[in-house]
VEXVO-617296 format. One record per residue: z, y, x of N, C-alpha, C, O in turn; residue in one letter; residue number from 1. Coordinates in steps of 0.05 Angstrom, whole numbers, m for minus. Each point is the difference from the previous one (the first is absolute). Example, Ala and Ser with C-alpha at 12.3 -4.5 7.8 and 13.67 -1.06 7.14 Angstrom:
! residues 2
+--------+--------+--------+--------+---------+--------+--------+--------+--------+--------+--------+--------+------+-----+
:    nup : nnorth :  neast :   caup : canorth : caeast :    cup : cnorth :  ceast :    oup : onorth :  oeast : type : seq :
+--------+--------+--------+--------+---------+--------+--------+--------+--------+--------+--------+--------+------+-----+
:    156 :   m114 :    264 :      0 :      24 :    m18 :      0 :     24 :     18 :     13 :      0 :     21 :    A :   1 :
:    m27 :     21 :    m28 :      1 :      24 :     16 :     14 :     22 :    m15 :      4 :     22 :     10 :    S :   2 :
+--------+--------+--------+--------+---------+--------+--------+--------+--------+--------+--------+--------+------+-----+
***
This chain:
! residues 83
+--------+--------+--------+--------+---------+--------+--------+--------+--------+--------+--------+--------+------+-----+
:    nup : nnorth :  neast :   caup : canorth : caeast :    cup : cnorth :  ceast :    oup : onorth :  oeast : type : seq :
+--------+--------+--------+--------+---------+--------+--------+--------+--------+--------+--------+--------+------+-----+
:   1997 :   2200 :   1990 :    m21 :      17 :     12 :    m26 :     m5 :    m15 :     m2 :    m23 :     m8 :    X :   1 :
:    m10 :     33 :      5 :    m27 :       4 :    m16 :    m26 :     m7 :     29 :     m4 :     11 :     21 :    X :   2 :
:     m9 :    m35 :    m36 :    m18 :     m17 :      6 :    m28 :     14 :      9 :     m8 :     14 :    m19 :    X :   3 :
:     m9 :    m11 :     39 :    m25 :      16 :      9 :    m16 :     m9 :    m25 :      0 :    m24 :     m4 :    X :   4 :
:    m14 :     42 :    m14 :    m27 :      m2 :    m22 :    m17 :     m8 :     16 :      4 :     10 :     22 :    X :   5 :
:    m18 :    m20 :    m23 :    m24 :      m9 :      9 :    m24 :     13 :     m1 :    m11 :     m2 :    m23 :    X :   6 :
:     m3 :     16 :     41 :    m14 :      20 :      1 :    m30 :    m15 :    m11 :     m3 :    m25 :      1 :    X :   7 :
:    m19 :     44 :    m10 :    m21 :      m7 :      7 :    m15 :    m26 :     20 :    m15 :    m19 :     m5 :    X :   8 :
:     26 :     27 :     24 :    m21 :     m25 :     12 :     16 :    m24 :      0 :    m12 :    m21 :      5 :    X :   9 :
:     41 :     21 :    m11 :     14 :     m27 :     m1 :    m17 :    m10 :    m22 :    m12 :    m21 :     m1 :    X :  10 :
:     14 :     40 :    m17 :    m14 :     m14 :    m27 :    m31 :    m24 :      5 :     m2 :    m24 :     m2 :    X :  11 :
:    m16 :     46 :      8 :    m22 :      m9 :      8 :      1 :    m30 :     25 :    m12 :    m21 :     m2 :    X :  12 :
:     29 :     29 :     22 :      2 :     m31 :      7 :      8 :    m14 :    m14 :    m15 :    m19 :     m4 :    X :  13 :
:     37 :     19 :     m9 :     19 :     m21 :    m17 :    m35 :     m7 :    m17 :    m10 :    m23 :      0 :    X :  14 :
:      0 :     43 :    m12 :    m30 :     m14 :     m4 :    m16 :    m18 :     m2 :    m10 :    m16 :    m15 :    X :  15 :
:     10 :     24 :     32 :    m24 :     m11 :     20 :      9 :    m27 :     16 :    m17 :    m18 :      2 :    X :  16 :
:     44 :     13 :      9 :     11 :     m27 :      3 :      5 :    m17 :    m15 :      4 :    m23 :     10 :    X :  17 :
:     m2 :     28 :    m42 :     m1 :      m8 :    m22 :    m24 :    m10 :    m10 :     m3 :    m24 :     m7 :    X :  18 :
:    m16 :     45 :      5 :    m31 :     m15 :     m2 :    m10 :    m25 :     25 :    m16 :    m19 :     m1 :    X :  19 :
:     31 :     28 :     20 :    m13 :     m30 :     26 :     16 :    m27 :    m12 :     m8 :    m23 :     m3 :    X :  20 :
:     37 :     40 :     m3 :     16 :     m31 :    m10 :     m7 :     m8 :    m28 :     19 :     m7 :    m14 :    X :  21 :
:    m48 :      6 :      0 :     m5 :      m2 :    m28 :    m23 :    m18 :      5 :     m8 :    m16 :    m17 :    X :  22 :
:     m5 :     19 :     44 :    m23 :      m2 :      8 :    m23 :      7 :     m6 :    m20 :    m14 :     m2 :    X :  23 :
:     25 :     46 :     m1 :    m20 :      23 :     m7 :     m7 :      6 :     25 :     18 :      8 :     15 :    X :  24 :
:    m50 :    m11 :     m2 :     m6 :      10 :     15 :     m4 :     30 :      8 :    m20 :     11 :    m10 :    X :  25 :
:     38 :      6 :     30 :     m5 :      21 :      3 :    m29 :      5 :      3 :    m13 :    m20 :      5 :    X :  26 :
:     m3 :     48 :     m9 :    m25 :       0 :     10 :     m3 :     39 :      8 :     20 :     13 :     m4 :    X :  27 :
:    m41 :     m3 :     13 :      1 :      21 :     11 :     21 :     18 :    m11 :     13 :     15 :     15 :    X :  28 :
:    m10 :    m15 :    m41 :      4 :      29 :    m16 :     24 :    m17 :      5 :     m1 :      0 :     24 :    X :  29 :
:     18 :    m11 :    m29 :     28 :     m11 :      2 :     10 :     10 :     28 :     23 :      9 :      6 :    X :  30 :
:    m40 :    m11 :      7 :      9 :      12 :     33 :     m2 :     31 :     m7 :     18 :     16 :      0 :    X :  31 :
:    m39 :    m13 :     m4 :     m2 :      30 :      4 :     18 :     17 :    m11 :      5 :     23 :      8 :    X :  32 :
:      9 :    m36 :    m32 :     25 :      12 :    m11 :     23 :     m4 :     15 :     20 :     15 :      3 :    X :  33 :
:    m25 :    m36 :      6 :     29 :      m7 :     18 :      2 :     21 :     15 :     17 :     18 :     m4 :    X :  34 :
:    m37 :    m16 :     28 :     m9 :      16 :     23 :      9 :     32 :     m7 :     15 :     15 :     13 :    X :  35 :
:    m28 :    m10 :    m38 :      9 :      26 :     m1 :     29 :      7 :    m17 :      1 :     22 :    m11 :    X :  36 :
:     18 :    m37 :      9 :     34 :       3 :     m3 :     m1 :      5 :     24 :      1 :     23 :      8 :    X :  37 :
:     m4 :    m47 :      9 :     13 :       6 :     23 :    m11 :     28 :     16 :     16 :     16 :     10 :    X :  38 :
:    m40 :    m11 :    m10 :     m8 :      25 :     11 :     11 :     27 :     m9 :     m2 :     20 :     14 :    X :  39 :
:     15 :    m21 :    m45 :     m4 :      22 :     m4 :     40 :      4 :     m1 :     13 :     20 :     m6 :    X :  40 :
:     m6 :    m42 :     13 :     32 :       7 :     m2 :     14 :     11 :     26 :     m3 :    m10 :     22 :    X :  41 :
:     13 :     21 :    m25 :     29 :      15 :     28 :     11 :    m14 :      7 :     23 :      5 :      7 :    X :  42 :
:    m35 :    m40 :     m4 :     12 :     m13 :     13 :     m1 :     m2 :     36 :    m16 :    m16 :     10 :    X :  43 :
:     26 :     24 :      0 :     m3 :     m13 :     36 :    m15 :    m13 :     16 :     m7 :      5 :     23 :    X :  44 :
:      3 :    m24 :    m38 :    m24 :     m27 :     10 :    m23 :     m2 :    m23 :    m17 :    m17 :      2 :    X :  45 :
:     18 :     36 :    m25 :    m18 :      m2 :    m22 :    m32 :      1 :     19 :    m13 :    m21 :      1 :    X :  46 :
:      1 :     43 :     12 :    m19 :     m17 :     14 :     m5 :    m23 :      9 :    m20 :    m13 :     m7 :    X :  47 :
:     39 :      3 :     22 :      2 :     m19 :     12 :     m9 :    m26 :    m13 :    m12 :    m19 :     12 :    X :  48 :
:     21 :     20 :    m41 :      5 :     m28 :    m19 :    m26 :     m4 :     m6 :    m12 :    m22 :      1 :    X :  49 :
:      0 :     51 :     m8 :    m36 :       5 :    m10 :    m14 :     m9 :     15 :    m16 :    m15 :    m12 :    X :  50 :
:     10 :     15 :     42 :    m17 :       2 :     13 :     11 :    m42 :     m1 :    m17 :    m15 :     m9 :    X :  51 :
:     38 :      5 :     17 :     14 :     m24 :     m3 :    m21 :    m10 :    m25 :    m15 :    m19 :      4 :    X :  52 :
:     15 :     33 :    m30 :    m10 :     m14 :    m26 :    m29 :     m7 :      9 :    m12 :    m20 :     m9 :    X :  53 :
:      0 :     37 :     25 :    m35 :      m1 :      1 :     m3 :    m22 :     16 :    m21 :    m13 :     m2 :    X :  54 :
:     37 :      8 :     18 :      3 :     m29 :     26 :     m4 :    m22 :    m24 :    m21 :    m13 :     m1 :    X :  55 :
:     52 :      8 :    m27 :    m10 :     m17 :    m11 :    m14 :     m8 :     m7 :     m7 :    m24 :      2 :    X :  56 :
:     m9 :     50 :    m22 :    m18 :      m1 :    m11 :    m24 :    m16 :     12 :    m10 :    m19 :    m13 :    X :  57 :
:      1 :     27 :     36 :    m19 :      m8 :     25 :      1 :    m35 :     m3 :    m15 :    m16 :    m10 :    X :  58 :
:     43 :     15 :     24 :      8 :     m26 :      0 :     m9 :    m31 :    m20 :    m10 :    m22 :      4 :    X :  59 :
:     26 :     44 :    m34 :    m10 :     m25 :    m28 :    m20 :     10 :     m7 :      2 :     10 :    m22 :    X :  60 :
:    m28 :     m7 :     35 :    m27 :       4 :     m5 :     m5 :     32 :    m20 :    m18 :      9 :    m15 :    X :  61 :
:     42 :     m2 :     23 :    m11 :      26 :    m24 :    m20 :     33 :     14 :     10 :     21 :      8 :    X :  62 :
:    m34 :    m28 :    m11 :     m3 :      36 :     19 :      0 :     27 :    m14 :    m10 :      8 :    m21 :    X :  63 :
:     28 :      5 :     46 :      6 :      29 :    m17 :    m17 :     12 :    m14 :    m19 :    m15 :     m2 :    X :  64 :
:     14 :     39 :    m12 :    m24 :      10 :    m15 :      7 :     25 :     12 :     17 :      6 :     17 :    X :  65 :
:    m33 :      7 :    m29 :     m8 :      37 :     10 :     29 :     10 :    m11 :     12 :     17 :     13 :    X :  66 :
:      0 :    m30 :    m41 :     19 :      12 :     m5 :     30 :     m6 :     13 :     20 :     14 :     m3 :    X :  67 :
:    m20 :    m38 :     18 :     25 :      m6 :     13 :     m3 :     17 :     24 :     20 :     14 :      7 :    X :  68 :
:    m44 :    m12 :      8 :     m2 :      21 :     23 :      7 :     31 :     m3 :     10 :     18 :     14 :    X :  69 :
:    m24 :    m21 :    m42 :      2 :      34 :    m10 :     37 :     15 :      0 :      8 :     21 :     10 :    X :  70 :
:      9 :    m46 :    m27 :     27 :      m5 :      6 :     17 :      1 :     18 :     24 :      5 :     m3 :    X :  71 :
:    m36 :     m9 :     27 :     11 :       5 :     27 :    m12 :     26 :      8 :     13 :     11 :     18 :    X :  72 :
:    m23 :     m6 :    m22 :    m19 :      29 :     15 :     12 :     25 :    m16 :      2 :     21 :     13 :    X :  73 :
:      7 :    m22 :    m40 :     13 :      15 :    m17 :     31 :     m5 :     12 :      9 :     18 :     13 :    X :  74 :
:      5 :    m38 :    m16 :     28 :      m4 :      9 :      4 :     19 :     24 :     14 :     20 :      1 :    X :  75 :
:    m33 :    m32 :     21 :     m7 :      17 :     35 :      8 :     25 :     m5 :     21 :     12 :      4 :    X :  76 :
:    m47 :     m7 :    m16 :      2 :      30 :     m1 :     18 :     26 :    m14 :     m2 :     24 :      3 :    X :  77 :
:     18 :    m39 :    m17 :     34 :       6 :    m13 :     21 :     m2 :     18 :     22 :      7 :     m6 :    X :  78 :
:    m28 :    m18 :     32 :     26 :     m26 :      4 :      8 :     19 :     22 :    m16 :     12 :     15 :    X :  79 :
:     48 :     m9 :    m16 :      6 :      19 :     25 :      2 :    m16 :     30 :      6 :     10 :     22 :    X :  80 :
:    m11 :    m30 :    m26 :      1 :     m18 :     36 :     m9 :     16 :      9 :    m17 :     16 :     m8 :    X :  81 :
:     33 :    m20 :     38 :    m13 :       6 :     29 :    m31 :     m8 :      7 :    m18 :     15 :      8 :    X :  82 :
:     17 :    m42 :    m13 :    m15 :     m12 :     13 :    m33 :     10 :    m23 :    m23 :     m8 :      5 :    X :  83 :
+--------+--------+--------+--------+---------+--------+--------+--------+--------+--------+--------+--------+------+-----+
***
């Protein structure tokens, strides 16, 4: 049987988990890229993970910028949720 390719945002995590395990500190724009795979993919929980990334960010001292907000407000306003 033929193995799932690895889409876009696997890529970008595989990433970005790579740069933490190098001990490259992530910093805004590393999120904001992250943020917007996950925002902009047909994934199910892809909101979910975004809004999840801005918690970290928060967390390891990182604060969002106009452009990680801007990222969510563009994703939103694409996004077919209910809510």
């Amino acid at each position: 049987s033929k193995s799932k390719q690895p889409d876009a945002v696997d890529r970008v995590v595989h990433l970005f988990e790579e740069m933490k395990r190098k001990g490259i500190q992530p910093n805004e724009v590393s999120y904001n890229i992250l943020i917007r795979a996950h925002a902009r993919s047909n994934r199910s929980k892809g909101m979910d993970r975004a809004e999840e990334l801005i918690s970290e960010m928060k967390i390891n001292g990182i604060q969002p910028n106009v452009v990680t907000y801007n990222t969510l407000l563009d994703a939103y306003s694409k996004s077919k949720r209910p809510d």
